[in-house]
C-alpha positions in Angstrom: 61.3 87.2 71.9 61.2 87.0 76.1 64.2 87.7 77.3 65.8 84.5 79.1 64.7 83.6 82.7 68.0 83.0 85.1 68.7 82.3 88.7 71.5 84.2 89.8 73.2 83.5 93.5 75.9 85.3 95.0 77.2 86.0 98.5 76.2 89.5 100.2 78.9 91.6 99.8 79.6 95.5 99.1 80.0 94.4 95.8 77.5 92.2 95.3 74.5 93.8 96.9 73.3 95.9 94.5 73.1 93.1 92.3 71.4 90.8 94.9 68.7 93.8 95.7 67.9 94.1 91.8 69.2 97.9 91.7 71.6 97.2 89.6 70.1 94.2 86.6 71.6 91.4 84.0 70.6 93.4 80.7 68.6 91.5 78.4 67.6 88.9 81.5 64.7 88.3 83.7 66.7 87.2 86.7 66.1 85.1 90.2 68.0 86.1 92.5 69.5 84.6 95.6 71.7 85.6 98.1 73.6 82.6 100.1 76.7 82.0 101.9 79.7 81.4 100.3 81.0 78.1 101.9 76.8 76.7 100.2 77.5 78.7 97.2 81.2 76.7 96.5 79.4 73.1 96.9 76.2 73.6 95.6 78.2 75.0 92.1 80.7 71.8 92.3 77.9 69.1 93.0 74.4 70.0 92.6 74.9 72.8 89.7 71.2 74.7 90.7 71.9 77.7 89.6 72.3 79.8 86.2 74.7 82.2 87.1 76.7 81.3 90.5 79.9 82.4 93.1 82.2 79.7 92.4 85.5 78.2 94.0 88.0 79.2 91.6 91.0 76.5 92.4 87.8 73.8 91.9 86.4 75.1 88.4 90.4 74.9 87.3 90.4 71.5 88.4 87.5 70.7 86.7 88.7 73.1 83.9 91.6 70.7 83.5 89.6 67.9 83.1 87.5 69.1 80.6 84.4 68.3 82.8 83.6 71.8 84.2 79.5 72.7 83.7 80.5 76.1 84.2 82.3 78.9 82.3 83.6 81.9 84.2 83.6 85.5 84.1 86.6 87.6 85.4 84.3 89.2 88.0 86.8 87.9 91.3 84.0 88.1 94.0 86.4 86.9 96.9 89.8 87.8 97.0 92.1 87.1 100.3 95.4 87.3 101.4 96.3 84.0 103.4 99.0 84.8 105.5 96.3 85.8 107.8 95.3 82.0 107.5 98.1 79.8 109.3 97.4 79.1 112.8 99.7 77.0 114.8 100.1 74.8 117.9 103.0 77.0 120.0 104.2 73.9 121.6 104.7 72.5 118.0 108.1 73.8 117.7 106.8 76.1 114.7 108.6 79.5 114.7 108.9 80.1 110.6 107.3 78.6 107.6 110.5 76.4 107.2 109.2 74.5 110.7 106.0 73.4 109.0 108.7 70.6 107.0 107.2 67.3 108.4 104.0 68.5 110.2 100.6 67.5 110.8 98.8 70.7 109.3 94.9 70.6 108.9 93.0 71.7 105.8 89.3 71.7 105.3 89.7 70.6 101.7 92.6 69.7 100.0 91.3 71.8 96.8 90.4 74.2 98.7 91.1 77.6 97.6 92.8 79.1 100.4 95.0 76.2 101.4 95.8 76.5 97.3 97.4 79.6 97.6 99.4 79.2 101.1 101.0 75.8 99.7 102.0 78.0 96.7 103.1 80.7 99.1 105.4 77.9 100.8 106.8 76.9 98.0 107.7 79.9 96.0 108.9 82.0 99.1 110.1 79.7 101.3 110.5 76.8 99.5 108.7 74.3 101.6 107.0 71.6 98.9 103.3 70.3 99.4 104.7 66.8 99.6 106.9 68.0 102.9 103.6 68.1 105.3 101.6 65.5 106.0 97.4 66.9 105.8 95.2 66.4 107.5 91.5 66.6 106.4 88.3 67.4 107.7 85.7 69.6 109.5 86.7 73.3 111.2 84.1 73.4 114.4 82.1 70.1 113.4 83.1 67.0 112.8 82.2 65.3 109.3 83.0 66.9 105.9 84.4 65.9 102.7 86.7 67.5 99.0 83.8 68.6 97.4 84.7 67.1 94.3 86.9 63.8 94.5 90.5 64.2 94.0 93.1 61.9 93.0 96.4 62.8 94.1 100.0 61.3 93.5 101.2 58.8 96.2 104.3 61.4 97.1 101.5 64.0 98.6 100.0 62.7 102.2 96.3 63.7 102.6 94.1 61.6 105.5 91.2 62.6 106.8 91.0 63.0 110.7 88.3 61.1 112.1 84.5 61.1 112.1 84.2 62.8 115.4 86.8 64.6 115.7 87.5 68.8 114.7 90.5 70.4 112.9 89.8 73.1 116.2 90.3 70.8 118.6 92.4 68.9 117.1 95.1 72.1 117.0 94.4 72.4 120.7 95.3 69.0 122.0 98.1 69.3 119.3 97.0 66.3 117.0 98.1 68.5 114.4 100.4 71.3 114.4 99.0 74.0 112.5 95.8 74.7 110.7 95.1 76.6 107.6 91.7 78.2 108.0 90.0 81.3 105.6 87.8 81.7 109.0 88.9 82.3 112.0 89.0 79.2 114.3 87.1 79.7 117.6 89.9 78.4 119.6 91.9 81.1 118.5 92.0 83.1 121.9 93.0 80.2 124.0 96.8 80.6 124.9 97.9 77.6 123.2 97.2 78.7 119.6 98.7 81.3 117.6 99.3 83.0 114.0 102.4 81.8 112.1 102.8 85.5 111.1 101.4 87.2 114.2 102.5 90.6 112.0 100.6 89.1 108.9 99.4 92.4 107.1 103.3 93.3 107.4 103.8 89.7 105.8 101.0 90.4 103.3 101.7 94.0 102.5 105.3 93.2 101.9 104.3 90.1 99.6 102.1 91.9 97.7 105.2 94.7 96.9 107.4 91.9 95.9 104.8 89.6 94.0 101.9 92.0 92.8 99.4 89.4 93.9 96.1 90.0 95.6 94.9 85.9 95.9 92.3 85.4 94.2 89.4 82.9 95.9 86.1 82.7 93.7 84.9 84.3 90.4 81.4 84.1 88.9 80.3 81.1 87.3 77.4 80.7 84.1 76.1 77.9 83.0 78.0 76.2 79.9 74.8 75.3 78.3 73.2 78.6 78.6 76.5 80.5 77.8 75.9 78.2 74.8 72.6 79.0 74.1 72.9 83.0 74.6 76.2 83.7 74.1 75.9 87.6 75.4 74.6 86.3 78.2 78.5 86.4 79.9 79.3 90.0 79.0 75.6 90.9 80.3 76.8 89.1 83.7 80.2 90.6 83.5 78.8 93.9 83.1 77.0 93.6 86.2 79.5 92.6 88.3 81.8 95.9 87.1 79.1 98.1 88.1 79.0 96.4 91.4 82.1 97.1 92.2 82.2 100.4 91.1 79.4 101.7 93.2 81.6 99.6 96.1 84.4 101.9 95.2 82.6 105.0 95.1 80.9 104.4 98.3 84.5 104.0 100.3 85.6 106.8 98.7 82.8 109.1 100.0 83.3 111.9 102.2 80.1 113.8 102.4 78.2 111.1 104.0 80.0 107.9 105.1 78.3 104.8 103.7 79.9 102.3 105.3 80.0 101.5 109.4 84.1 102.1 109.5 86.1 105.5 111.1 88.4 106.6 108.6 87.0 104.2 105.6 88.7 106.9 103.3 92.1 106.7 104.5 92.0 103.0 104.7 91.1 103.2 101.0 94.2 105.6 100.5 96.8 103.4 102.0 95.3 100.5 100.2 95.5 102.7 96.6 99.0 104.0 98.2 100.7 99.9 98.2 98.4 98.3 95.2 97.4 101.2 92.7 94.3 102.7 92.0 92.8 99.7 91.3 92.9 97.7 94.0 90.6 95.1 93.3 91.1 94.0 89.8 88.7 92.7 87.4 89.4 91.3 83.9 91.8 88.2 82.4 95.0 90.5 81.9 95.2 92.5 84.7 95.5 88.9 86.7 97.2 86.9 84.2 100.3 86.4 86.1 97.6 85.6 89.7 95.7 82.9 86.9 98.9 81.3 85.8 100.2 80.9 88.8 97.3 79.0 89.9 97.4 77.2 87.2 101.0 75.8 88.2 100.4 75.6 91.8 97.5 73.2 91.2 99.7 71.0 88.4 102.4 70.9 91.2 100.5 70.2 94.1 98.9 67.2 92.4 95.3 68.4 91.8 95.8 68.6 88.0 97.6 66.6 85.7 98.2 69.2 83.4 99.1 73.2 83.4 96.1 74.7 82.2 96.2 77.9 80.2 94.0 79.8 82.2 91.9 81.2 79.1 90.5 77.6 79.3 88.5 78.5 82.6 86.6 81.9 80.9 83.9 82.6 78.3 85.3 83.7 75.1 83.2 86.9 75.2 85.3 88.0 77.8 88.6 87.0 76.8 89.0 91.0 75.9 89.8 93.9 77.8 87.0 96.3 78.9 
């Protein structure tokens, strides 16, 4: 028998390029590949569905996930991970010195379900507890106007979510103080003008020090395959999965290199041993038990912050084939 013909699209990353360039295959596959941004990658998986094997936004395949509607099952292969302190920008004539200030706010979001915005209204709650339904959000597009959830969400009449207007930008928008704070995976371009700073102008302090007291890493998107052709060839996950490992193996190795440096960053090597020194030796953790606590606490955040009306177990979002440890 052929092997099965797949499209496979990803985001270029360290640990994704050898997958993308076809060094490193899908066994038992003849694959497609494509290589796209991740903001396409996130809608095109939610709406349009194009692709075999696809980057996915995790906190939208949970929704989905928790109304038994997801076209996707998902591999524990966490492409994007992020800490979000990072994220939080603010208005400095807002009156916003500590999280506790954000209580009553207008704070922009690109997506409500976004994954991101996700995990710093988690972060609020659990370490400084400031609830979702304490800020008033505000919706809509970073640097151009327009933009939408990419799948719709219904959510409970004690959480405030409006969208800003058709021509107007969450950028400018934190300028002109319209809003008060932004929380933004990208950098917004008005970041250097003197109005605008960082909630946590020491964030990898803020972020280190989380991570010692929580163990969590956030996790953003994991690898999506279609249900039907999971379905169909049900190795077909593990194949995937296996791929992804290797990926981020070679990743690993290649930061860990001293002979010949294979990445365009002084001192990569010791940056690698003060991330190993705070997290472990595995720093960037693959597989369901190793982020079993990260999953479940998704899980809850997206229960309480209205974007699912139940607490999903998060074994629900994965492909039984990889249910298992390596």
């Amino acid at each position: 028998m052929a092997p099965p013909k797949i499209t496979l699209a990803c985001s270029p990353s360290d640990r994704s390029r050898p997958i993308l360039s076809g060094e490193i295959p899908v066994e038992g596959c003849e694959t497609e590949l494509h290589t796209r941004e991740a903001a396409e990658l996130l809608r095109t998986a939610a709406r349009d569905m194009i692709f075999d094997v696809t980057e996915m936004s995790l906190s939208t395949h949970l929704i989905l996930t928790s109304r038994r509607s997801a076209h996707y099952t998902a591999i524990p292969a966490f492409h994007s991970r992020a800490f979000r302190h990072s994220s939080i920008y603010i208005n400095r004539s807002s009156g916003i010195a500590a999280p506790g200030d954000l209580v009553g706010k207008q704070v922009g979001i690109q997506e409500y379900q976004q994954t991101a915005a996700l995990w710093v209204r988690g972060m609020l709650k659990d370490e400084y507890g400031v609830d979702a339904s304490a800020i008033f959000w505000r919706t809509g597009g970073l640097e151009k106007a327009g933009g939408s959830e990419r799948i719709p969400v219904s959510l409970p009449e004690h959480i405030s979510v409006r969208p800003i207007g058709p021509d107007q930008t969450l950028s400018a928008m934190l300028v002109s103080g319209e809003i008060d704070a932004l929380i933004s995976p990208r950098q917004p371009s008005v970041f250097a003008m003197p109005s605008v700073g960082q909630l946590f102008p020491n964030y990898r302090g803020a972020e280190e020090d989380y991570f010692r007291r929580t163990g969590f890493f956030p996790i953003m998107h994991a690898i999506g395959i279609r249900k039907s052709l999971a379905d169909m060839h049900p190795w077909l996950p593990r194949a995937v999965y296996n791929a992804f490992c290797e990926g981020r193996r070679r990743a690993l190795s290649d930061l860990a290199s001293t002979g010949v440096q294979r990445i365009t960053l002084p001192w990569a090597r010791a940056a690698l041993d003060d991330a190993c020194a705070l997290m472990g030796s595995d720093i960037w953790p693959y597989g369901i038990e190793k982020n079993r606590r990260e999953l479940e606490a998704m899980a809850r955040y997206a229960h309480e912050q209205g974007l699912a009306d139940r607490t999903i177990n998060p074994a629900e979002m994965f492909h039984p084939s990889v249910l298992a440890e390596d």
